[in-house]
N, CA and C of each residue as an Amber inpcrd file, in Angstrom:
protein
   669
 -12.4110000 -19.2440000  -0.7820000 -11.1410000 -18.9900000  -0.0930000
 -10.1570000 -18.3270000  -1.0480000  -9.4430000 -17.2180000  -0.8900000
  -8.6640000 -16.9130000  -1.5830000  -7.0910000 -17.2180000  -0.8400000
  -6.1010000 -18.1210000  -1.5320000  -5.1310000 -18.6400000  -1.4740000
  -3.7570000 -17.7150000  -1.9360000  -3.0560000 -17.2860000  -1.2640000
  -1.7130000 -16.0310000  -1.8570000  -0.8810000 -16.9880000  -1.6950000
  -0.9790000 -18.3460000  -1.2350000   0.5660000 -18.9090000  -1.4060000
   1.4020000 -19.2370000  -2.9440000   0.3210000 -19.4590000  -3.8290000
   1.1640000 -19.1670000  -5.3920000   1.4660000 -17.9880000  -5.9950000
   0.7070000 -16.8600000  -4.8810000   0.7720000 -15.7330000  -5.9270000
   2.3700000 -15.3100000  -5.5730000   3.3920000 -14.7700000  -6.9120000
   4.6490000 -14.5130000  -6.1450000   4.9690000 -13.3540000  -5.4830000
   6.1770000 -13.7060000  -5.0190000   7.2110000 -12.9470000  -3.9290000
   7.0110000 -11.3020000  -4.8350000   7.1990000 -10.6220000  -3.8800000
   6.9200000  -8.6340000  -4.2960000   8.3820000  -8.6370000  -4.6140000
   8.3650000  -7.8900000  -5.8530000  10.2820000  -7.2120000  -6.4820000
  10.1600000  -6.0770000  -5.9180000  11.4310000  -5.3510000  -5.6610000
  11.4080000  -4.0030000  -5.4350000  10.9370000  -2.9440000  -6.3410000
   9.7900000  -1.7400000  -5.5110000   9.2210000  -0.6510000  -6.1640000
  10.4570000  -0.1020000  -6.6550000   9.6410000   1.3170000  -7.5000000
  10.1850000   2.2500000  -8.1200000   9.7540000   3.1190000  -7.5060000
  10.6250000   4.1320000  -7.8100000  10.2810000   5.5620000  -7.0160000
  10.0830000   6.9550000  -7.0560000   6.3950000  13.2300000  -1.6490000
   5.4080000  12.5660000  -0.6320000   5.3350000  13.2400000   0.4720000
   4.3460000  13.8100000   0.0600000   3.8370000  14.4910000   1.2210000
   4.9880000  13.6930000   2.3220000   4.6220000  12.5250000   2.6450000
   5.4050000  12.2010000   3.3410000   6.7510000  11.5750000   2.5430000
   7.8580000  11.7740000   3.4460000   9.0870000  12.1900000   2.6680000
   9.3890000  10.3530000   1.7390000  10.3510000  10.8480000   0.9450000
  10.6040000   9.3670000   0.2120000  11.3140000   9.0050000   1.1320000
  11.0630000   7.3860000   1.0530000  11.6810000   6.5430000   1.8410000
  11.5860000   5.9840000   3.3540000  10.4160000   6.8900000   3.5800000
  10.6500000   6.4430000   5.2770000   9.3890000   5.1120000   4.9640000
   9.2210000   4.9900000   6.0930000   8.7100000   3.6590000   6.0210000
   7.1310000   3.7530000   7.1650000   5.9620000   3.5510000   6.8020000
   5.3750000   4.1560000   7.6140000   4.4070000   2.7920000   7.8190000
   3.2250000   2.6180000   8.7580000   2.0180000   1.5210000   8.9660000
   0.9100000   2.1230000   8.4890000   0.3060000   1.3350000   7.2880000
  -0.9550000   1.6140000   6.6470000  -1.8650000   0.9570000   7.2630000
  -3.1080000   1.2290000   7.3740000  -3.9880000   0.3570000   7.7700000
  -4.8840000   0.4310000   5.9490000  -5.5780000  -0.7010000   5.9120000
  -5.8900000  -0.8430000   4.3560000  -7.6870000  -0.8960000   4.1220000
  -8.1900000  -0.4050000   3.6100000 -10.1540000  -0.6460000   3.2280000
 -10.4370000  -0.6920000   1.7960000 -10.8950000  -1.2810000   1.8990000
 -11.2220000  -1.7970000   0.0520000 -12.3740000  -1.0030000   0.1620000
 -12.7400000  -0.1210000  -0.6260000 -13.7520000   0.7630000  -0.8510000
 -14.7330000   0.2300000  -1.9870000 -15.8970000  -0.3440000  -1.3940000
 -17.1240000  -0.6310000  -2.4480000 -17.6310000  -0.1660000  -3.6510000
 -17.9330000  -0.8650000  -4.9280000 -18.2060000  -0.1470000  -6.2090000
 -18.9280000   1.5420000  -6.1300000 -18.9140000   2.1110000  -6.8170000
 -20.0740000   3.0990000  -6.8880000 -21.1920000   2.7220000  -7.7390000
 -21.6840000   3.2980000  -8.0900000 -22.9520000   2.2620000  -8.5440000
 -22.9400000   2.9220000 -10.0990000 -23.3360000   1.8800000 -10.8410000
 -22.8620000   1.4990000 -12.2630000 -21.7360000   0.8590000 -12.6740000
 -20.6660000   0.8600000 -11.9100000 -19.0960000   0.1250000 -12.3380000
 -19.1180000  -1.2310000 -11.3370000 -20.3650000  -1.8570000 -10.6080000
 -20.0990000  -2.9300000 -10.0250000 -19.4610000  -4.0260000 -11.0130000
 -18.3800000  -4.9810000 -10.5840000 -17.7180000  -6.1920000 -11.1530000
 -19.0270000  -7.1490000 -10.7230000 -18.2670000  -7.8570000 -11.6340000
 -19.5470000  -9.2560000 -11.2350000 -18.6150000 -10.5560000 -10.7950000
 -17.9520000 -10.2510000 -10.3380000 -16.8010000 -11.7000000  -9.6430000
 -16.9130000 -11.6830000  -8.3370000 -17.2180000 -10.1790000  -7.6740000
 -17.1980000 -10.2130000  -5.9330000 -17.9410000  -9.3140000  -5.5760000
 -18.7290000  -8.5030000  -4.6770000 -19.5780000  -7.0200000  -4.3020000
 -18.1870000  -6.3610000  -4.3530000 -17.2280000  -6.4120000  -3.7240000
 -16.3940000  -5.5980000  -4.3360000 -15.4940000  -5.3290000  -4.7540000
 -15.6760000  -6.4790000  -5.7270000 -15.0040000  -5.3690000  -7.4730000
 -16.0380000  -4.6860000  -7.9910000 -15.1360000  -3.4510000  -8.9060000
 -15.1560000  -2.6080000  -9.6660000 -15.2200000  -3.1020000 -11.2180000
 -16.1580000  -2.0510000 -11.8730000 -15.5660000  -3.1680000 -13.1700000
 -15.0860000  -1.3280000 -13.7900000 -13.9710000  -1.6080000 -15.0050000
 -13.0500000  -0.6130000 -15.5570000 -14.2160000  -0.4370000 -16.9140000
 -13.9740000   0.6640000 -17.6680000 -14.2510000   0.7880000 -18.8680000
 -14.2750000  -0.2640000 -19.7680000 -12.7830000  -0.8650000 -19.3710000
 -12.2390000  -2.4460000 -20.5410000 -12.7770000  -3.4120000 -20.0600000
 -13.9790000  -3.4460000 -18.9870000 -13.9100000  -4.4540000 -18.8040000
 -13.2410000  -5.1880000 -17.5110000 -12.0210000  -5.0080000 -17.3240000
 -11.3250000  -5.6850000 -16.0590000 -12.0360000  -5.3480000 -14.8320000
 -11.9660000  -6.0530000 -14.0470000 -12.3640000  -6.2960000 -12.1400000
 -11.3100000  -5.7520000 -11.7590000 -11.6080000  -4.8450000 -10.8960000
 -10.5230000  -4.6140000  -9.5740000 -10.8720000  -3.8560000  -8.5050000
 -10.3100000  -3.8760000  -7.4490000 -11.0600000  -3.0930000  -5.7440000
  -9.7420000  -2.2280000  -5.7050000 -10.9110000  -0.7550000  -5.4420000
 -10.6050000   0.3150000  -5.0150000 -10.0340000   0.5080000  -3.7520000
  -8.6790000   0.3020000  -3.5770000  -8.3090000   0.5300000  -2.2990000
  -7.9240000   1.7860000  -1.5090000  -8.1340000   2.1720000  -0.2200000
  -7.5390000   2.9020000   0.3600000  -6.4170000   2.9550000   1.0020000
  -5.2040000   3.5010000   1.7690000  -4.4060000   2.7780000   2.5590000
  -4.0570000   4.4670000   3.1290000  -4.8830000   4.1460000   4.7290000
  -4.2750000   5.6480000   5.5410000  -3.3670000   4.7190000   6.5160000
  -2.4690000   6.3990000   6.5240000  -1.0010000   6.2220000   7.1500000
  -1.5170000   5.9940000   8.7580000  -0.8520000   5.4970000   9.4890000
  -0.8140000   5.3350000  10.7240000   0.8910000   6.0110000  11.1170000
   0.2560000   6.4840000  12.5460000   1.5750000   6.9530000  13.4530000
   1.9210000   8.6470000  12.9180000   2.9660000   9.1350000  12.9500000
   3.4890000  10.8290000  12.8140000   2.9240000  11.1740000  11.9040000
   2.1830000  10.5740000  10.6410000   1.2630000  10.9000000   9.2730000
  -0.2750000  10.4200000   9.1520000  -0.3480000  10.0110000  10.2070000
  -1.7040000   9.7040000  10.6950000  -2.9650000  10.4260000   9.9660000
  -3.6200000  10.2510000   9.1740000  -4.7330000  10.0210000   8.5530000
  -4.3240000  10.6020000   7.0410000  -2.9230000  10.3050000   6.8760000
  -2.6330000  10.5050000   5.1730000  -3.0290000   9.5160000   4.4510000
  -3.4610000   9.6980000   3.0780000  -4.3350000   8.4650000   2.1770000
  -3.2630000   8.8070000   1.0330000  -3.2360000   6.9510000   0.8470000
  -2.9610000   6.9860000  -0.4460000  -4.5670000   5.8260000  -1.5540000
  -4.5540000   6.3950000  -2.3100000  -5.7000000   5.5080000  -3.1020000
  -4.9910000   4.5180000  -4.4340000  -4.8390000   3.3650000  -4.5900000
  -4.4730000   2.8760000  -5.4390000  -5.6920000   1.6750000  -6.0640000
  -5.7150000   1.0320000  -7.1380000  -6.4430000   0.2230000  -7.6440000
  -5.5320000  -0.8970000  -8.3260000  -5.8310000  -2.0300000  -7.9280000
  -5.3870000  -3.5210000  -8.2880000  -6.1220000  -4.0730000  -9.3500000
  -6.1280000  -4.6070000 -10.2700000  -6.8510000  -5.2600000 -11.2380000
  -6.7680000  -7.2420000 -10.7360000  -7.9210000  -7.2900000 -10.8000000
  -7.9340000  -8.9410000 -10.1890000  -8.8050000  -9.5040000 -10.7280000
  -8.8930000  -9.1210000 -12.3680000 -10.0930000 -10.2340000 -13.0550000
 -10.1720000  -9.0260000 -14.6350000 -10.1270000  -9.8560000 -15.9100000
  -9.6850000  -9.2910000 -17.0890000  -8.1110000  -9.1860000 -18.0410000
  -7.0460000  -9.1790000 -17.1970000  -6.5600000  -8.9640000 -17.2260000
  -4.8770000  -9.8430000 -16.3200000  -4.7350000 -10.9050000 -17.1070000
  -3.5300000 -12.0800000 -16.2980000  -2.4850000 -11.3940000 -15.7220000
  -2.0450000 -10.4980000 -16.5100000  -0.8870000  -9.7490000 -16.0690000
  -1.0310000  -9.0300000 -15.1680000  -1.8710000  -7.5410000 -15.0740000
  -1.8730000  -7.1370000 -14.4420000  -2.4040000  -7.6230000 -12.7660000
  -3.4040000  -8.8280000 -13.0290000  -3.6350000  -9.7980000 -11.6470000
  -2.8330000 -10.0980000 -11.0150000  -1.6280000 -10.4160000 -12.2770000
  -0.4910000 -11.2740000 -11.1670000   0.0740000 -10.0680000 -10.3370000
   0.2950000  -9.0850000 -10.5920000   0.8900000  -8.0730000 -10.2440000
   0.2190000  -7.6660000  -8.9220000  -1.6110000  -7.7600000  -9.2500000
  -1.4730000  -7.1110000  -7.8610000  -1.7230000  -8.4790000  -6.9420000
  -2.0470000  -9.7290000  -7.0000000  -1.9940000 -10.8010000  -6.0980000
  -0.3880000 -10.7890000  -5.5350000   0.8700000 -10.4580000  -6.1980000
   2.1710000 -10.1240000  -5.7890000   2.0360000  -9.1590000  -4.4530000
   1.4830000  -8.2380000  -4.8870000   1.3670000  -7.0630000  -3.9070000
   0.1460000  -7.4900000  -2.3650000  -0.7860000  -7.9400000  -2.8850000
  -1.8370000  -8.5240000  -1.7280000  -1.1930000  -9.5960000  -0.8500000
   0.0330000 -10.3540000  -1.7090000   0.7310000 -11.3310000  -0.5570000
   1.3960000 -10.6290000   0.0110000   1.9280000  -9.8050000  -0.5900000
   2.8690000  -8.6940000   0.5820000   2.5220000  -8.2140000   1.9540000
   1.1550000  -7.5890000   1.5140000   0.7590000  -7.4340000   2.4410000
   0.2550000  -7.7410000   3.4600000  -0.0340000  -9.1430000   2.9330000
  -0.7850000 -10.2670000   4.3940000   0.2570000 -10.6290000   5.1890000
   1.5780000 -10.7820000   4.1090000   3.0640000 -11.3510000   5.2700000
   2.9310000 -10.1060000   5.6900000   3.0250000  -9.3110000   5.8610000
   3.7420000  -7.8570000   6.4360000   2.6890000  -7.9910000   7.5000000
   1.0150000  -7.9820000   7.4690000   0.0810000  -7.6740000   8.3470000
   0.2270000  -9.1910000   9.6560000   0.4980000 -10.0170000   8.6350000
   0.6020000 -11.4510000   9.5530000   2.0890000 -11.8130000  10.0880000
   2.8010000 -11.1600000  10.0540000   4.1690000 -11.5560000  10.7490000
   4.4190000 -12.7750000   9.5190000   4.5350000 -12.9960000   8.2190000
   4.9530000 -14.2850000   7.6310000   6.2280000 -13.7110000   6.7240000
   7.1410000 -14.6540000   7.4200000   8.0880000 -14.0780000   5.7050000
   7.8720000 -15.0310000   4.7210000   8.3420000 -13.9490000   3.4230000
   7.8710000 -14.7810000   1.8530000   8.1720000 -16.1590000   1.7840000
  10.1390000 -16.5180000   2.8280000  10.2810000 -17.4970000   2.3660000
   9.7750000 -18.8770000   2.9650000   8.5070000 -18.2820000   4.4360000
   8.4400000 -19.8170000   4.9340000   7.1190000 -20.2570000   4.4810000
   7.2570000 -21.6470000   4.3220000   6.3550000 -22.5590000   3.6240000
   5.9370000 -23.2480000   4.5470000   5.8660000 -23.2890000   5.9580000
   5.3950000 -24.3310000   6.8110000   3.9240000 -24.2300000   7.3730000
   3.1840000 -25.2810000   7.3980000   1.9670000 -25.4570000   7.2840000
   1.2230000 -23.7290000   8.3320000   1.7810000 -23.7780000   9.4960000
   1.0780000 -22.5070000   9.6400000   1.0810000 -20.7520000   8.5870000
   2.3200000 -20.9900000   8.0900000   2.5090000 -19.8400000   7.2520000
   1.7560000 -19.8340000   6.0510000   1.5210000 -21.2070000   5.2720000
   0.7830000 -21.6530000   4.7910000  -1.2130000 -21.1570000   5.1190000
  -1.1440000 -21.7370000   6.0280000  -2.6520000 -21.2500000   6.5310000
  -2.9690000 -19.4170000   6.5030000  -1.6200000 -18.7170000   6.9810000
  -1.8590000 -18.1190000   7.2730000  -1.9380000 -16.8600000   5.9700000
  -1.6200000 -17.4180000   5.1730000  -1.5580000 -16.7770000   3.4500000
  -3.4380000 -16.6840000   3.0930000  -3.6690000 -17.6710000   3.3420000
  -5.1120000 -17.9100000   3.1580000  -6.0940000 -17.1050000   3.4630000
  -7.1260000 -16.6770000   3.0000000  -8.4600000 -16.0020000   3.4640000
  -9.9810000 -16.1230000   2.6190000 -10.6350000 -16.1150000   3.5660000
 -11.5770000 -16.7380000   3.7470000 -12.3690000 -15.3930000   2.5120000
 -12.4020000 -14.6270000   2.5040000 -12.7460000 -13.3570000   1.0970000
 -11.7900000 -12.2170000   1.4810000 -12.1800000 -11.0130000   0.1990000
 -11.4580000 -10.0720000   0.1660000 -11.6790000  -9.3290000   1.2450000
 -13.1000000  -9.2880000   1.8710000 -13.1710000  -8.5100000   2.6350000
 -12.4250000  -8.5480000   4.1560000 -11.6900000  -9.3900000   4.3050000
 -10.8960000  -9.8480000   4.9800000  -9.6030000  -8.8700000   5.0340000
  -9.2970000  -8.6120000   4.4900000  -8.3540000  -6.8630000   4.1140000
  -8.5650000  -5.9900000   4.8680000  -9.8860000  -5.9190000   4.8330000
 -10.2360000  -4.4220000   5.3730000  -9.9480000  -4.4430000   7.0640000
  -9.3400000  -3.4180000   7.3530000  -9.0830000  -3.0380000   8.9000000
  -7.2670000  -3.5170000   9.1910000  -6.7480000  -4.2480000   7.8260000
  -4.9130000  -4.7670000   8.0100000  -4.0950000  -4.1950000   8.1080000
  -4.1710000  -3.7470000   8.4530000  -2.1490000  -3.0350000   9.2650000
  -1.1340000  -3.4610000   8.7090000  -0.3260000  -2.7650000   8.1510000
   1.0450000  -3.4160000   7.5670000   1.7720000  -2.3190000   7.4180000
   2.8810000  -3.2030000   7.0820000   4.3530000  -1.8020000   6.9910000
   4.5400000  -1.4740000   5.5690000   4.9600000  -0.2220000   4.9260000
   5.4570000  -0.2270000   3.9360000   6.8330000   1.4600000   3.8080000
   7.4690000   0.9060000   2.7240000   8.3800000   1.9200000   2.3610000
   7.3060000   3.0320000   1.1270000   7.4670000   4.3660000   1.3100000
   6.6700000   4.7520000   0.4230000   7.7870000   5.8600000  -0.4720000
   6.6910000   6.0950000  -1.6300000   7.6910000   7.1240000  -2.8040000
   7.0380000   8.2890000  -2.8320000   7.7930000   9.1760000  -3.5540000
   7.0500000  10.6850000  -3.8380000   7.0540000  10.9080000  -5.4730000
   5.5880000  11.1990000  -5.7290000   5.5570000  11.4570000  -7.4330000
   4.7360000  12.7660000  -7.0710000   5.5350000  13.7000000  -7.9800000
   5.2690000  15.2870000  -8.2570000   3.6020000  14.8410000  -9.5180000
   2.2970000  15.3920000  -9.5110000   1.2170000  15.3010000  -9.9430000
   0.2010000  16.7400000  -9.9700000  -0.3110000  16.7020000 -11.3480000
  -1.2410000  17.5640000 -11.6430000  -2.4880000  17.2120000 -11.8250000
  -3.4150000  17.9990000 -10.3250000  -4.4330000  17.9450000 -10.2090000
  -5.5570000  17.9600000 -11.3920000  -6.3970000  17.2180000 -11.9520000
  -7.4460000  17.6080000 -12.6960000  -8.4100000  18.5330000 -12.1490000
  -8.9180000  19.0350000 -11.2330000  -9.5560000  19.7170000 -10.7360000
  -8.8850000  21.2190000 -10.6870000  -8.0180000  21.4090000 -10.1150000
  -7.3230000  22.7650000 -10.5330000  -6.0330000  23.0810000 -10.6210000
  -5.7350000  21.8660000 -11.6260000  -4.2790000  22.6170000 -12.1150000
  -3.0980000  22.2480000 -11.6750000  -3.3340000  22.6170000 -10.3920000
  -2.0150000  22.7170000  -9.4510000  -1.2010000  21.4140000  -9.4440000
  -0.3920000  21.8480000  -9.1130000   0.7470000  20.6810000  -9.1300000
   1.4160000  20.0460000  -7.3960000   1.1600000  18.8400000  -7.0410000
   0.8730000  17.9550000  -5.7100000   2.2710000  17.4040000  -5.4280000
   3.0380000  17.1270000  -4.5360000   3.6550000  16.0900000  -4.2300000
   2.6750000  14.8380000  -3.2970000   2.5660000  14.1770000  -4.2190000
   1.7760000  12.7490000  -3.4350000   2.8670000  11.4650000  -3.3370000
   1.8140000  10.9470000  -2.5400000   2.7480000   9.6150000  -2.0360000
   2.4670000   7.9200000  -2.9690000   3.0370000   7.3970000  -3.1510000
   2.7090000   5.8000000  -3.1800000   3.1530000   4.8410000  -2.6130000
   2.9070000   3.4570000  -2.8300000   4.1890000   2.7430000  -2.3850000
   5.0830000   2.0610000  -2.7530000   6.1270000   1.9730000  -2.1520000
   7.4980000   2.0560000  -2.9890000   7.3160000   0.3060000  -2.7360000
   7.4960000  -0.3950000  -1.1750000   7.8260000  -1.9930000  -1.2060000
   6.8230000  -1.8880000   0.0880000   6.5550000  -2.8870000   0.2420000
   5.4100000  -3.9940000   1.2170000   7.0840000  -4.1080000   2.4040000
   6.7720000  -3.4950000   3.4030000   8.1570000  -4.2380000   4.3590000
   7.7580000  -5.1870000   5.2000000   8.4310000  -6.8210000   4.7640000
   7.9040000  -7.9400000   5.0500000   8.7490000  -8.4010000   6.4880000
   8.8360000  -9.5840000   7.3110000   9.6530000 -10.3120000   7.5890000
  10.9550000 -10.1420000   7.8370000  10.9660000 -11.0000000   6.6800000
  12.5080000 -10.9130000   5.6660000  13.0260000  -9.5520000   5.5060000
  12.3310000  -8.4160000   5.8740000  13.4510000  -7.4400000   5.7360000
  13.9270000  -6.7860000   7.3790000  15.3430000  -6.2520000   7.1230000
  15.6570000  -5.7430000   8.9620000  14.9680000  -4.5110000   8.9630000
  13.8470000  -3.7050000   8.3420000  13.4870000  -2.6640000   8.7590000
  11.9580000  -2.7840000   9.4630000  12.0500000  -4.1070000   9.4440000
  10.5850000  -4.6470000   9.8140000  10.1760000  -4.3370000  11.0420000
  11.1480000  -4.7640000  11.8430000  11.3350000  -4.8960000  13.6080000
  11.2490000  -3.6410000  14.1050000  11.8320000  -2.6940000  13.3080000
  12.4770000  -1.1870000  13.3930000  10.7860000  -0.1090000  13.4490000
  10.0410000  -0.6110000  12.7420000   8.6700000  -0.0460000  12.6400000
   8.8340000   0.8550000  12.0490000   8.1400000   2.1880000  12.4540000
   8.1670000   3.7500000  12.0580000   9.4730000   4.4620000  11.5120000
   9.6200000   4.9700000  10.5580000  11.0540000   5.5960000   9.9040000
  10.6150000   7.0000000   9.0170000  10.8520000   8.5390000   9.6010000
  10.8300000   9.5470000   8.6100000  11.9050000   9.3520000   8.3110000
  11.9450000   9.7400000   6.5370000  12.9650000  10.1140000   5.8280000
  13.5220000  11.8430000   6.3150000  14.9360000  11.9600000   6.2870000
  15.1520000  13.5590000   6.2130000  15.5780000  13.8220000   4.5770000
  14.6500000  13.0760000   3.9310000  15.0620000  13.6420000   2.4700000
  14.2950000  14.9660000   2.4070000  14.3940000  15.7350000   1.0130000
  13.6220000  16.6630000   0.7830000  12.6670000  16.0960000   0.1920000
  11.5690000  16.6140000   0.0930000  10.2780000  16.4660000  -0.9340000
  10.5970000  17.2920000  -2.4350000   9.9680000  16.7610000  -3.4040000
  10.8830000  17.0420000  -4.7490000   9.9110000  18.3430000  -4.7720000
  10.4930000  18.9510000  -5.8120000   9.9170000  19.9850000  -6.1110000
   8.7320000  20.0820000  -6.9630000   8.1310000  20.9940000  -7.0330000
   6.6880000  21.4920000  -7.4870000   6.4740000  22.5600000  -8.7870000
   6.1530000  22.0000000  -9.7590000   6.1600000  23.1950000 -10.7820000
   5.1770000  24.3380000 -10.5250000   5.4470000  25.5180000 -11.1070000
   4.3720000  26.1850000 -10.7790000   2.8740000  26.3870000 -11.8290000
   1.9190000  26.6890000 -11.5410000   0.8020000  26.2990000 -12.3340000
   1.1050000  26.5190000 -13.8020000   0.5720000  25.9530000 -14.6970000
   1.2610000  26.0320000 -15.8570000   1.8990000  25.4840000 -16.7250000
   2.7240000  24.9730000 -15.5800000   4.3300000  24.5280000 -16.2430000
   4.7290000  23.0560000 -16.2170000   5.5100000  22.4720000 -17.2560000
   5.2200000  20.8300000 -16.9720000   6.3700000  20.3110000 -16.1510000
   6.1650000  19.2030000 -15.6600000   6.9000000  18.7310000 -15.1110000
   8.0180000  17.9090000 -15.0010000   9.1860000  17.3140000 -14.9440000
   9.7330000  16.8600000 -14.9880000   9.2150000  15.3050000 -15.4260000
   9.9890000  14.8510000 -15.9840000   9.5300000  12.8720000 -16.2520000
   9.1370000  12.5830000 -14.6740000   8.3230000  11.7020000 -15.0380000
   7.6540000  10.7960000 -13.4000000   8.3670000   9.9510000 -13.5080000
   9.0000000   9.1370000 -12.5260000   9.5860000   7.9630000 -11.7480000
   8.8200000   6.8990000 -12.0040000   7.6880000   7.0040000 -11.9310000
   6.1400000   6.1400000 -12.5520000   5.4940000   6.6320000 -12.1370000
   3.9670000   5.8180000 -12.9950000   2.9590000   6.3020000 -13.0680000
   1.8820000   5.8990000 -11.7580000   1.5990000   7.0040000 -11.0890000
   1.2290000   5.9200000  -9.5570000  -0.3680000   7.2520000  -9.8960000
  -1.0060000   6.5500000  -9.2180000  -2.8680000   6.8480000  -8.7910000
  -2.6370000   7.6080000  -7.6530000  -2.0690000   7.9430000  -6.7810000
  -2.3760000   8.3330000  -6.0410000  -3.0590000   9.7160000  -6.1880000
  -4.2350000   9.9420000  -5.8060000  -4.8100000  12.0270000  -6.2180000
  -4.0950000  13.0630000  -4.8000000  -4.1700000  13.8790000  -5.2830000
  -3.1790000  14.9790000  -4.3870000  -3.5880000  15.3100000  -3.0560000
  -3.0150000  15.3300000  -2.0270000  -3.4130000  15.6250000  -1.1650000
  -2.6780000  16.4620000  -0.0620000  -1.9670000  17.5180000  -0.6190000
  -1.4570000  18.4710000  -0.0900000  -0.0030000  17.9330000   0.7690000
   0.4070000  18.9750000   1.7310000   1.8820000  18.7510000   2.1980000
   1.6500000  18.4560000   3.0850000   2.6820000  17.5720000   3.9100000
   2.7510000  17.3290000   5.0580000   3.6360000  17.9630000   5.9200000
   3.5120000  17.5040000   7.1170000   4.0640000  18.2820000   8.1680000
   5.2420000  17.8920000   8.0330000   5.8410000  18.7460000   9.2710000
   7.5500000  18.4180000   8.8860000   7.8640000  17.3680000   9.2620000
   9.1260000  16.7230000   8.7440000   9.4840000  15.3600000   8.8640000
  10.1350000  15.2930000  10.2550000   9.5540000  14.0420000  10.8030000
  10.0790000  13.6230000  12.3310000  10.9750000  12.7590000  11.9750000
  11.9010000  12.5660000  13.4680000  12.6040000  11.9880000  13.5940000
  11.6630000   9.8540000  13.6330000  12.5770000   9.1950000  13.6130000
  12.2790000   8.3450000  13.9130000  11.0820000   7.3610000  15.4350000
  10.2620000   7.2330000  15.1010000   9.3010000   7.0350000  15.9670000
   8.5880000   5.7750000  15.8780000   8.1700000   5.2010000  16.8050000
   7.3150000   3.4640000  16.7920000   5.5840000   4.4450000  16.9220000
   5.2730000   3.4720000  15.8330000   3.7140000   3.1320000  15.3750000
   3.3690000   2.4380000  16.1190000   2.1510000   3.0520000  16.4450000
   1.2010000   2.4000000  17.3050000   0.1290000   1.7290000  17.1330000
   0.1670000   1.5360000  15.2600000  -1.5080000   0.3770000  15.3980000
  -1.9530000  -0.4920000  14.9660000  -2.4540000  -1.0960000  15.7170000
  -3.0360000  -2.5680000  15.7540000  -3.3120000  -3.1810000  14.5030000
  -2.9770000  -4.5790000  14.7060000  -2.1630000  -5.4740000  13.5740000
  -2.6860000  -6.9270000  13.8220000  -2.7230000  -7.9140000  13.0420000
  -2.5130000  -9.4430000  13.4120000  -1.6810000  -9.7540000  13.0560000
  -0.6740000 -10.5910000  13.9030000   0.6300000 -11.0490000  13.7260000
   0.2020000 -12.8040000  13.4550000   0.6340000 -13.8760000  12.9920000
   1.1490000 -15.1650000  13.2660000   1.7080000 -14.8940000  14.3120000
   0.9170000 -16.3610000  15.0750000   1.8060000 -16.3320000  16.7760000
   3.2000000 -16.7680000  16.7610000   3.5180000 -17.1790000  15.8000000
   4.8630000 -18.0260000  15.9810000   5.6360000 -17.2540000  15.4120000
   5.2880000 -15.6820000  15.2270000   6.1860000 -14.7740000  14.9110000
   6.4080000 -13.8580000  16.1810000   7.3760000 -12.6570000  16.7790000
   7.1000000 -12.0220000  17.5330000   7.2490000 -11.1460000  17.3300000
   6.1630000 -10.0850000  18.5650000   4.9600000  -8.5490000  17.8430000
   6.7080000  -7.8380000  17.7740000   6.1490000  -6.8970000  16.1230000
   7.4190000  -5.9800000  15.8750000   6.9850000  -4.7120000  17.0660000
   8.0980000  -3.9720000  17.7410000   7.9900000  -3.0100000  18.1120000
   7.0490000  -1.7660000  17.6330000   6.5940000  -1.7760000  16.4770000
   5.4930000  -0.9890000  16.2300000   4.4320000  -0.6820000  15.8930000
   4.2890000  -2.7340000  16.4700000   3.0210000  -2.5760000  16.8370000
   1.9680000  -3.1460000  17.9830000   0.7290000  -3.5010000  18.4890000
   0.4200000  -3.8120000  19.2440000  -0.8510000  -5.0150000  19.0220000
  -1.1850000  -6.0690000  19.4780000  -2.1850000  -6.6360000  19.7600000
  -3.5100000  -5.4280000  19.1490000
């Protein structure tokens, strides 16, 4: 059983194709070792160069950005610190996918932190605020605006209810081949994946989620 009720409360990110700030529904898949880097704690973890465990995640956008990926990796074995960090982030996301806010402790919210393995992730729906980091492709050069994520939008926050949110920010700018780039905001994984369409107005997401019953379904999403 893996237990998120000790792991702690998510602090606020730092800071896309899709624009900064809007707030979009990921659905999430832990993507299986490739073969030679299997971990030996779960089928799927990964094991790193150093040594550390961690699962390769995916997270495509749902709703007006619909099949945008972001790829990030959690470390969850080798490594205390960086574990705690991403068990922080994995509770986020179960309150966000399960209707739980951080701060309730009552036996169903409780239960509902809980899971039975990792693979239990795969297919979760949740909300998040995302960022834009300007990135140079290893493959050719070029220079990406990609996305990450900025905060897990839980509960406890009023943009929860609200669902779907484009930003009308701009997307930052792009050096041209060559040329370096400005300091990063941080250092985020995400690999490049070109521009997105133009930014919409505000719109409800449409996909499917498990809520806690004793929460009620946010507007953007559905059974």
């Amino acid at each position: 059983m893996i237990d998120l009720n000790s792991a702690e409360i998510q602090s606020e990110g730092t800071g896309s194709a899709i624009p900064e700030d809007s707030i979009v529904a990921f659905k999430m898949t832990i993507r299986p070792p490739k073969t030679g880097k299997e971990g030996a704690q779960h089928p799927l973890f990964c094991r790193s160069a150093k040594g550390n465990e961690y699962i390769d995640v995916e997270f495509e956008a749902q709703g007006t950005f619909a099949g945008r990926k972001i790829w990030n990796n959690y470390t969850l074995a080798g490594s205390d610190a960086a574990a705690k960090i991403s068990m922080r982030v994995l509770r986020a996301i179960v309150e966000s996918a399960r209707g739980i806010a951080p701060s309730d402790a009552s036996p169903q919210a409780t239960a509902g932190r809980q899971l039975a393995d990792f693979s239990d992730f795969n297919g979760m729906v949740f909300l998040a605020k995302v960022k834009c980091v300007v990135e140079q492709s290893q493959k050719d050069g070029q220079w990406y605006v990609n996305n990450d994520i900025k905060r897990i939008i839980t509960p406890d926050d009023d943009e929860y209810n609200k669902g779907e949110f484009i930003s009308d920010k701009p997307l930052p700018p792009v050096p041209v081949a060559g040329a370096s780039a400005a300091p990063k905001a941080s250092a985020a994984a995400a690999p490049a994946w070109g521009t997105p369409p133009a930014a919409a107005a505000t719109v409800a997401a449409t996909s499917a989620m498990t809520h806690n019953p004793a929460t009620a379904i946010p507007a953007w999403a559905t059974r």
